[in-house]
LUMPA-73307 format. One record per residue (C-alpha): residue in one letter; x, y, z. Coordinates in pm, whole numbers, plus 32768, in hexadecimal, padded with zeros to 4 digits. Example, Ala and Ser with C-alpha at 12.3 -4.5 7.8 and 13.67 -1.06 7.14 Angstrom:
# LUMPA-73307
a84CE7E3E830C/s85577F9682CA/
***
This chain:
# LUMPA-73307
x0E37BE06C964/x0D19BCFAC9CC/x0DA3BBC8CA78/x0D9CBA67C962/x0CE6B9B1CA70/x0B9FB924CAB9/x0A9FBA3ECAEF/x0A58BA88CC79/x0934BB75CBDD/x0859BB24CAC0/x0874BC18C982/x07F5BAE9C87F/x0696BA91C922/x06F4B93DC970/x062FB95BCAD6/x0512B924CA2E/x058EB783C9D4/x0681B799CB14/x052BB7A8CC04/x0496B6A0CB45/x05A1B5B8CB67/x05BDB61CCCF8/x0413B5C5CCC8/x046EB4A7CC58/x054FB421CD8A/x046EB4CDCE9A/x0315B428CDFE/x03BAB2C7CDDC/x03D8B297CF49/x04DBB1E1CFA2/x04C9B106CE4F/x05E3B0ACCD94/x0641B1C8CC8E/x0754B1D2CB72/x0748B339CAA2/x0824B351C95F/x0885B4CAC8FA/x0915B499C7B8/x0990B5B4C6EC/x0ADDB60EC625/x0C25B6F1C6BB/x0BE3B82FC754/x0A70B7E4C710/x09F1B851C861/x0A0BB6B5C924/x0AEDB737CA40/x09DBB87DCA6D/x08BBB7A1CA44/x0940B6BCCB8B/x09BCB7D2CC51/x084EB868CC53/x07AAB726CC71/x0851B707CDE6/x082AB86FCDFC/x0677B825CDD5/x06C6B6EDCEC1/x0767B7A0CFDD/x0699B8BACFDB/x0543B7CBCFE2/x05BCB6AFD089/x04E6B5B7D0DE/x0344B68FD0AF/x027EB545D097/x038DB435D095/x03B0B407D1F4/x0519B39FD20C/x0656B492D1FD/x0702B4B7D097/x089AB461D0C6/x093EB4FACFA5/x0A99B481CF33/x0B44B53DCE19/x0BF1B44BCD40/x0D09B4B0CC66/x0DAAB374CB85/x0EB2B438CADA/x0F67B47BCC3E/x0FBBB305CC60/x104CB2E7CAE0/x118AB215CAEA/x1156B18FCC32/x1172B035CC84/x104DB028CD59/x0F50B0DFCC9F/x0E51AFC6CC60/x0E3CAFE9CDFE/x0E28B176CDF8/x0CDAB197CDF3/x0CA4B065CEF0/x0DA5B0F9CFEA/x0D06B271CFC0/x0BB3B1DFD003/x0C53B153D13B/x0CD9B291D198/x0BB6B358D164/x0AD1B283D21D/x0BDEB288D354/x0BEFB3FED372/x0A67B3D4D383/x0A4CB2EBD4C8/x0B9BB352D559/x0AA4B3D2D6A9/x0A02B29AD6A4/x0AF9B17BD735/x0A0FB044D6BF/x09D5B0FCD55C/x0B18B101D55C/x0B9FAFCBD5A7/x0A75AF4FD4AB/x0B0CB033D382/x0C91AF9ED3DA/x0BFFAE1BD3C0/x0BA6AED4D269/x0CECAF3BD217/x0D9CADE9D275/x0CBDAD24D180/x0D46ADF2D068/x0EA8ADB0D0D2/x0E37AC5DD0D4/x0D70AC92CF66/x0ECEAD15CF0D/x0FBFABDDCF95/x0ED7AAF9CF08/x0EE1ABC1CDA4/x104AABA5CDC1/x1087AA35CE3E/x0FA5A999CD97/x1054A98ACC53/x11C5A959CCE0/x1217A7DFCCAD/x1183A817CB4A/x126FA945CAF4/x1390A89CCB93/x135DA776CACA/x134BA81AC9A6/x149FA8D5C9F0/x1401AA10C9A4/x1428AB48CA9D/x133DABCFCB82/x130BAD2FCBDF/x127CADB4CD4F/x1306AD25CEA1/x12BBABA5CE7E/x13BBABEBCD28/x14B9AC78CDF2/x1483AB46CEED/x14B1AA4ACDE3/x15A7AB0ACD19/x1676AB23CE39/x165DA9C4CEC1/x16AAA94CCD6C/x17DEAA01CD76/x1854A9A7CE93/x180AA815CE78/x18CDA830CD15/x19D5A93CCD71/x1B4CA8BECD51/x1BD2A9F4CD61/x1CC0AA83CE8C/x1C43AA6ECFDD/x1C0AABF3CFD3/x1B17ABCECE9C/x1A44AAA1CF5D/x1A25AB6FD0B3/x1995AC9ECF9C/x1883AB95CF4A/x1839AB63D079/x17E8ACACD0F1/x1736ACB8CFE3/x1670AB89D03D/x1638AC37D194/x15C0AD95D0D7/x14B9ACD4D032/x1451ABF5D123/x1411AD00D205/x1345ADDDD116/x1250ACA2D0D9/x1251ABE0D241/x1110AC7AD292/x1055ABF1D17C/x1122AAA6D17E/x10A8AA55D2EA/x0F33AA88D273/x0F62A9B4D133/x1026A8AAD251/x0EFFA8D1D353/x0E09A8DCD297/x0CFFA7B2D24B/x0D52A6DED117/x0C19A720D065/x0C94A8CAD02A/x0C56A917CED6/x0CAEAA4CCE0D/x0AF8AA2FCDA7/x0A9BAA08CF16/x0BC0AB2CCF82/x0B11ABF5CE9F/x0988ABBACF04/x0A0CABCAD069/x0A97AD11D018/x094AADA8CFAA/x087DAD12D0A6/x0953ADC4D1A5/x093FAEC2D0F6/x07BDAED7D0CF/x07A4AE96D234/x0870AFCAD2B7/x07ACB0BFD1FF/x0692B04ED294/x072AB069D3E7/x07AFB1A7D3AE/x0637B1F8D2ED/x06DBB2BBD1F3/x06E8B2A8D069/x0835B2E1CFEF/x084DB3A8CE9C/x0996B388CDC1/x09E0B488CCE1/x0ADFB411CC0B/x0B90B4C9CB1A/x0CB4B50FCA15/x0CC2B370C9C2/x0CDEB3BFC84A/x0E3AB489C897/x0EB1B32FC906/x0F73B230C854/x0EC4B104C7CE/x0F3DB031C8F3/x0ED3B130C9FA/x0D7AB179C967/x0D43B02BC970/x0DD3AFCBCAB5/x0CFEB0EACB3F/x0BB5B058CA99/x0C17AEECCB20/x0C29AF8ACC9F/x0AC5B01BCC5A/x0A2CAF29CC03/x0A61AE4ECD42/x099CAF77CDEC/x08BAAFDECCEF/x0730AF4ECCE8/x0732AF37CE93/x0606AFEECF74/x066CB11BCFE3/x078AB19FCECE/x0765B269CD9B/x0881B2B6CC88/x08A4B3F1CBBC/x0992B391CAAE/x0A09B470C9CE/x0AF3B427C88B/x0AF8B437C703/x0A4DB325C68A/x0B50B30AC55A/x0C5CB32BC64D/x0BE5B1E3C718/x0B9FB139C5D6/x0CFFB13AC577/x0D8DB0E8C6D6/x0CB5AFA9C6A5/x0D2EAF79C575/x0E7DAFB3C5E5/x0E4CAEBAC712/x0DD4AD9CC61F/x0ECBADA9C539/x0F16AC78C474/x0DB8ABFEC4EF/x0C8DABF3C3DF/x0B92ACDFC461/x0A95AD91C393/x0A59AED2C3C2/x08DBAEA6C45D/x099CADE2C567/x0A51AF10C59B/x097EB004C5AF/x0887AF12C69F/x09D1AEDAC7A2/x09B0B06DC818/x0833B075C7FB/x07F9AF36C89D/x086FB01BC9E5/x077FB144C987/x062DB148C9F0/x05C5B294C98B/x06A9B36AC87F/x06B0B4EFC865/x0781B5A1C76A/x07F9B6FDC790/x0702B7F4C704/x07CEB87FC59D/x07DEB9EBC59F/x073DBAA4C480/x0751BC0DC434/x06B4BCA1C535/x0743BBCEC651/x088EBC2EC5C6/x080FBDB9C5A2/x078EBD9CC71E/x08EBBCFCC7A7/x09C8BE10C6E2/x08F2BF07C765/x092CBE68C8BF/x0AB8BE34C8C6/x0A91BFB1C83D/x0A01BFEDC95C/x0ABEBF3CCA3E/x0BFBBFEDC9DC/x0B2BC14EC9FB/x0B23C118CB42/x0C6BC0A8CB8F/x0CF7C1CDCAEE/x0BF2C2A0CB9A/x0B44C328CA8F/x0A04C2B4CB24/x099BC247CC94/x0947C106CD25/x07D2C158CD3E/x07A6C193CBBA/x0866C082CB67/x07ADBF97CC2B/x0669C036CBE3/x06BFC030CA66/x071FBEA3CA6C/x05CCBE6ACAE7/x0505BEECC9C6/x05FEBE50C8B8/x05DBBCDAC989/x0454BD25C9BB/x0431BD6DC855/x0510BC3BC7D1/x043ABB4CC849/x0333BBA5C736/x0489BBDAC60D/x0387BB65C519/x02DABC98C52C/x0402BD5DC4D3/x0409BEC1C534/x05A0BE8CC583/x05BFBFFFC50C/x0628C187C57E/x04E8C1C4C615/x0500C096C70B/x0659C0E9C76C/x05F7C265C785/x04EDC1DCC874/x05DAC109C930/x06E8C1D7C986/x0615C313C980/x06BDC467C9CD/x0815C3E0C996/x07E7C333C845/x087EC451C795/x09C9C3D5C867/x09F8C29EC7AF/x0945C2FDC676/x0A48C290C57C/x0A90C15CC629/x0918C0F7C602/x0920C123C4AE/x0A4FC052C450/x09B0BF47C4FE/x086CBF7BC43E/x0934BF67C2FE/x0A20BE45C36F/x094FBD51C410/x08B2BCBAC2A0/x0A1EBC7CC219/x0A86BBE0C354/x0975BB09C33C/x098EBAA7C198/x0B03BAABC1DF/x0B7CB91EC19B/x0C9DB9AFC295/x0BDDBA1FC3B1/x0A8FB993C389/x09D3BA1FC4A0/x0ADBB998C5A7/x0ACEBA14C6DA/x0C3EB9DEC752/x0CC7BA37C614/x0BD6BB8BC61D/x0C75BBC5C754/x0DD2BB77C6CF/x0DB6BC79C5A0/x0D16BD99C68A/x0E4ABD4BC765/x0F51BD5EC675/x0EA0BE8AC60E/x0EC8BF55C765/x1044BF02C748/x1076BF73C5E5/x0FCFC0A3C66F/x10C2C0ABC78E/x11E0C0ABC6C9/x1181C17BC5E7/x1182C28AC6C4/x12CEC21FC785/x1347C25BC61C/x129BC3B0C604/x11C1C30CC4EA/x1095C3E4C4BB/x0F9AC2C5C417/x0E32C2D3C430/x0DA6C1FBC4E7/x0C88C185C3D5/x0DD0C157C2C8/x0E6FC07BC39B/x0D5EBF7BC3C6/x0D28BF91C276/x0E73BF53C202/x0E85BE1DC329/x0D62BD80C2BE/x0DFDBD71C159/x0F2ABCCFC1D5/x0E72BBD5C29A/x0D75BB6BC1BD/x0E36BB92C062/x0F27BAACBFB1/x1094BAFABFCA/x1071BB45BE53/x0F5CBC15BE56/x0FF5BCD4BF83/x1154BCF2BEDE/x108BBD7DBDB7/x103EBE97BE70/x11A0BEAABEFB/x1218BED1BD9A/x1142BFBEBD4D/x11BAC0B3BE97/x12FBC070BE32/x1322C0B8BCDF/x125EC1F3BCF1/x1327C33ABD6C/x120EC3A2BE7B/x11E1C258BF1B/x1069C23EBE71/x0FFBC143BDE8/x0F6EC195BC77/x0E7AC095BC4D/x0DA5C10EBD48/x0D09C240BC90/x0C79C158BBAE/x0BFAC069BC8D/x0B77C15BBD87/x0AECC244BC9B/x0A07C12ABBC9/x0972C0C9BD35/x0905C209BD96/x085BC221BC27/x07BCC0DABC68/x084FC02FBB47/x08D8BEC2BB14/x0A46BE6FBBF1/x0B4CBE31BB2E/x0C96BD95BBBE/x0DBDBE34BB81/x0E68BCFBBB97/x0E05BB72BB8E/x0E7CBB95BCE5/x0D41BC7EBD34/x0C48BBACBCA0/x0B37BB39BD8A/x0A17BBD4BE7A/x0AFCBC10BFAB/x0BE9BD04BED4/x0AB9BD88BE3E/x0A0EBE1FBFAE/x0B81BE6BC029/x0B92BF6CBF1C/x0A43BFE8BF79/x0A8FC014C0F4/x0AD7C16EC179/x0BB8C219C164/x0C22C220BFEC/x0DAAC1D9BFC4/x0E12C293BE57/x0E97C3E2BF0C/x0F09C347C033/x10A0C310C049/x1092C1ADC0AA/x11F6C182C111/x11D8C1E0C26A/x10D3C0B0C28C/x1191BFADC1C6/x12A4BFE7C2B4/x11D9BF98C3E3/x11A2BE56C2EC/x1315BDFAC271/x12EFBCB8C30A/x1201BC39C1A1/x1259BD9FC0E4/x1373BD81BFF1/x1479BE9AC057/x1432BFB7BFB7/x1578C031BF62/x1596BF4FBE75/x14CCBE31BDAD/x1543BCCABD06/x143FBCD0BBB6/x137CBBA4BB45/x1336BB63B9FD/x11C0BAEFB9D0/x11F7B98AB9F6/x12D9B9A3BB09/x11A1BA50BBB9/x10C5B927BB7E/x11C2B817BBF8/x11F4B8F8BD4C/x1059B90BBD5A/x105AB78CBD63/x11C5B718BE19/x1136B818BF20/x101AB73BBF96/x10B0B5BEBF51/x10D8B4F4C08D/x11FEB44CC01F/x12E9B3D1BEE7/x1214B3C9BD88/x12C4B333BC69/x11C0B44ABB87/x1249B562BC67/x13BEB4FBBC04/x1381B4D9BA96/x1305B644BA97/x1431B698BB62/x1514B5EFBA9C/x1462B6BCB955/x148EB81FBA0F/x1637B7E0BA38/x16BDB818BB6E/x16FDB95FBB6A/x1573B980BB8F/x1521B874BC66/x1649B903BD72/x1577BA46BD80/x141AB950BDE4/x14FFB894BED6/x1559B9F8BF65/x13D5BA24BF97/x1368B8EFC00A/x1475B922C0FA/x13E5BA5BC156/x129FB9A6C14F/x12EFB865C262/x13A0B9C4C347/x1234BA5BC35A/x11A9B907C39E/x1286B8D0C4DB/x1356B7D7C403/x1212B6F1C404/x1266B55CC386/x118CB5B9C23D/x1250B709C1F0/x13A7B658C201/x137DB52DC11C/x12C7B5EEBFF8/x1436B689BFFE/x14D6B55DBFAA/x143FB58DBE3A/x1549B655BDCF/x166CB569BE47/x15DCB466BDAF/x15D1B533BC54/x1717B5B0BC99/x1806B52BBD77/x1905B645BD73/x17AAB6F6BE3D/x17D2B61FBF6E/x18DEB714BFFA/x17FDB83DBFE0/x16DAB751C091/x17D7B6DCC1B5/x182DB850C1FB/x16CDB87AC218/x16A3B76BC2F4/x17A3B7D4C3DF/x16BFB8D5C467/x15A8B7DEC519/x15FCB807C68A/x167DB67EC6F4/x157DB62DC7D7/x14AAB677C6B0/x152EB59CC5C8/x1463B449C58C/x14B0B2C5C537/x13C3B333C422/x14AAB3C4C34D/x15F4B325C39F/x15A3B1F1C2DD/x1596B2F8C196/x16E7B350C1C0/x1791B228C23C/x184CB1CFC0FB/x1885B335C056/x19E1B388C05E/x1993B500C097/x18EAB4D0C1D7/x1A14B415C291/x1A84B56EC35B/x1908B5B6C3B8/x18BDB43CC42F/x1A2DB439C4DA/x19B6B57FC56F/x183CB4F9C5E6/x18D7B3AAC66F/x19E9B452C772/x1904B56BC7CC/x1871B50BC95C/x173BB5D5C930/x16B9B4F9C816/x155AB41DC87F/x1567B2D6C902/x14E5B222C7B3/x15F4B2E5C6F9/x1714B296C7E6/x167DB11FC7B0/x167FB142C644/x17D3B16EC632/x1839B07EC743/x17BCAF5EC663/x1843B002C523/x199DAFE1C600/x194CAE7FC65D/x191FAE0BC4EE/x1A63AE8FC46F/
***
């Protein structure tokens, strides 16, 4: 199994931009530096960072002059925290304390630091108080436990037990914010939130210049955030970013930023050049994760082939390492290609013949992963399918499963990359025939070795990705394919027995299995079918939203069938009652609010403990309202 984390070694050649970037810093010399590393999920951002520090540390300062202070970043730790527009200020502090702690006048320097952003913070906080309290509306933080609590206690006419609550209360709160009050009390009238902030920065400047260092933020995962926290996060930076002596690595999907912008102006005209100018108004120089072609893909199969080789000791430390080398040296000219049996033969020398086979499926698998819509070249979610590949493997053989090894990626790769119809084709097929083969094959396998036109044996199979699956080795039509299908069972049909589809019914499944919600079209066709058909799609799209982790998307194209026949809901709401609680979201509760057949389930969701926060609070205001 390989670890779904950022990369501590590099198998995708991304040193190559990571000691650019790490150029970059070192040659500005102390100037002000903002780098964006933009690039989609599982792309490589989190890598890409991780080796840029990695090139930092191990060349520090060369012709800079002043020591490089890295601090690793990580927004996504401080989601659904109160404070986390001050993370980032408050880890900056820290950082820069654990750097002086020897030096007692540093240190004192770096504390004065620290107290103006407590000071940044009450005067955040205060600032808007009489305004909000005019207003009647509530405030969150300490100063709106302050003034919630005072207010409760000036209006309270209530027992004496309830007024000495509030005023513990008052105490609680009071005591949380007095250092910041007494700053805001002492300090001189003319302390603005504008001036806080300058202040703030030129103290800031100033003790980095004491300390002669350049302090490098690497920030990362900010596009796993919520809107509010992504853009929290980006306000913090920005009161640091642009001073002498700092440089920011930021990393985060551009889309994914877009939207929390989006998100954070809503009900606000904006158009969408303003939106895309907000995050690049903080970049000064934008990188984007190198896209893997074929033979990066080839190289980094080869690589995690070779990685589990020599955790399974099939070949030493030495060879591996020695091996890497030559793949990584040659990947920094792909273009010339040359990704091919004779360079691995060269690379792993004596021992290739050890890991021959797994050479060659990665020869053979690393175009489809690349053309695949599913997989695209991804490095996380290459990593993902070779993973969940080891553990089929695993359990195959706890189950005394004799597969080969080439059969079951090919089978995977099918399942992964396929539609559920054009995988339950082949389901069928296993299942209706007496020696778990599937018939078609001979055909299809047969007219590619004689170079002639594919044909699909289905208009499930149409398309250029079923056409090279066929082609891959090994060839299927002999092969007893029940064995595999079982490893599979979570998208495979049972194969004991198999609900038929007419034609039609086929078509409506193709098309209710990739909807994103309720489509009046979809429920005509449903409605056409009878229910008797459209129960045995609801079975699979139930089947479907299990394989997808009960994803938002896979749950409401359910509701289709309901809504074309409502005697279906019952069969839906036995489905439902699978998702684990804490999995359920206030996505789809709304959907079944007012369907009589999902009474038990919501009764069921709202008295369960282990449900989230926003779902206990969904039904805490549904209670309120009756």
């Amino acid at each position: 199994m390989w670890q779904d984390i950022e990369a501590e070694v590099d198998l995708l050649n991304f040193g190559v931009v990571a000691r650019a970037a790490a150029g970059l810093i070192r040659a500005a010399k102390g100037a002000p530096l903002t780098i964006g590393i933009s690039g989609g999920w599982g792309a490589g951002k989190s890598t890409l960072v991780k080796l840029i520090g990695a090139e930092l540390v191990a060349k520090p300062g060369e012709d800079q002059g002043a020591a490089l202070v890295l601090l690793n970043f990580n927004a996504w730790l401080y989601q659904g925290y109160e404070d986390a527009r001050h993370a980032l200020l408050d880890v900056v502090t820290d950082r820069l304390l654990e750097q002086v702690k020897s030096d007692e006048t540093l240190l004192q320097k770096v504390k004065a630091f620290a107290k103006r952003i407590k000071v940044l913070k009450a005067v955040r906080f205060f600032a808007p108080v009489a305004s909000h309290v005019a207003a009647g509306t509530a405030l969150g933080g300490p100063v709106g436990a302050l003034v919630g609590a005072v207010s409760g206690l000036v209006t309270a006419t209530g027992e004496l037990a309830d007024r000495q609550e509030q005023f513990k209360a008052v105490q609680s709160a009071y005591s949380e914010l007095e250092p910041e009050l007494k700053e805001l009390v002492d300090a001189k009238k003319e302390r603005s939130l504008p001036k806080e902030i300058q202040g703030l920065r030129d103290a800031f400047e100033e003790l980095l210049k004491e300390l002669d260092v350049t302090l490098v933020v690497l920030v990362d995962d900010l596009d796993r955030c919520l809107p509010n926290t992504a853009i929290s996060t980006l306000e913090a930076m920005r009161l640091l970013l642009h001073v002498k002596r700092t440089a920011f690595i930021i990393a985060a999907d551009e889309n994914m930023i877009r939207g929390a912008v989006k998100a954070h102006f809503k009900g606000v005209e904006i158009e969408e050049g303003q939106v895309t100018s907000y995050f690049d108004k903080l970049i000064q120089v934008p990188l984007s994760v190198p896209r893997l072609g074929v033979n990066e893909v080839k190289a980094y199969l080869v690589l995690l082939f070779a990685d589990l080789a020599e955790r399974t000791g099939s070949i030493d430390h030495k060879t591996h390492f020695q091996g890497r080398k030559v793949i990584l040296d040659k990947l920094k000219k792909s273009w010339e290609g040359g990704f091919d049996s004779e360079l691995f033969t060269k690379a792993f020398g004596d021992v290739a013949h050890l890991i021959a086979a797994e050479l060659d499926i990665a020869d053979q698998l690393a175009p489809l992963l690349v053309a695949s819509e599913e997989i695209g070249g991804n490095p996380r979610l290459i990593k993902r399918f070779m993973n969940n590949l080891m553990l089929r493997r695993t359990i195959a053989a706890d189950m005394d499963l004799t597969l080969p090894f080439a059969e079951l990626v090919k089978v995977q790769l099918l399942e992964r990359c396929a539609t559920a119809v054009a995988f339950e084709f082949l389901a069928k097929a296993v299942a209706s025939s007496q020696d778990g083969k599937a018939v078609f094959f001979k055909a299809v396998e047969e007219s590619g070795v004689k170079g002639e036109a594919y044909v699909a044996p289905d208009p499930s199979w149409e398309g250029s990705f079923y056409e090279q699956w066929v082609g891959l080795s090994p060839q299927l039509a002999d092969v007893d394919l029940r064995p595999v299908l079982h490893l599979s069972r979570d998208r495979a049909l049972g194969l004991a027995s198999y609900d038929e589809l007419s034609t039609q019914a086929k078509k409506v499944l193709a098309a209710a299995a990739t909807v994103d919600g309720e489509s009046h079209a979809l429920v005509a066709q449903l409605r056409a079918l009878g229910e008797m058909e459209a129960a045995k799609l609801l079975k699979r799209l139930i089947r479907q939203a299990r394989a997808e982790q009960w994803s938002d998307s896979s749950i409401r194209r359910c509701f289709n069938c309901p809504a074309a026949f409502d005697q279906l809901g019952v069969q839906l709401a036995a489905g439902l009652a699978e998702i684990p609680v804490p999995k359920v979201t206030t996505v789809i509760l709304p959907l079944l609010a007012e369907k009589s057949w999902a009474a038990q389930l919501l009764a069921k969701w709202a008295a369960d403990t282990t449900a989230s926060p926003s779902v206990k609070g969904y039904f805490r205001a549904k209670s309120k309202k009756k």
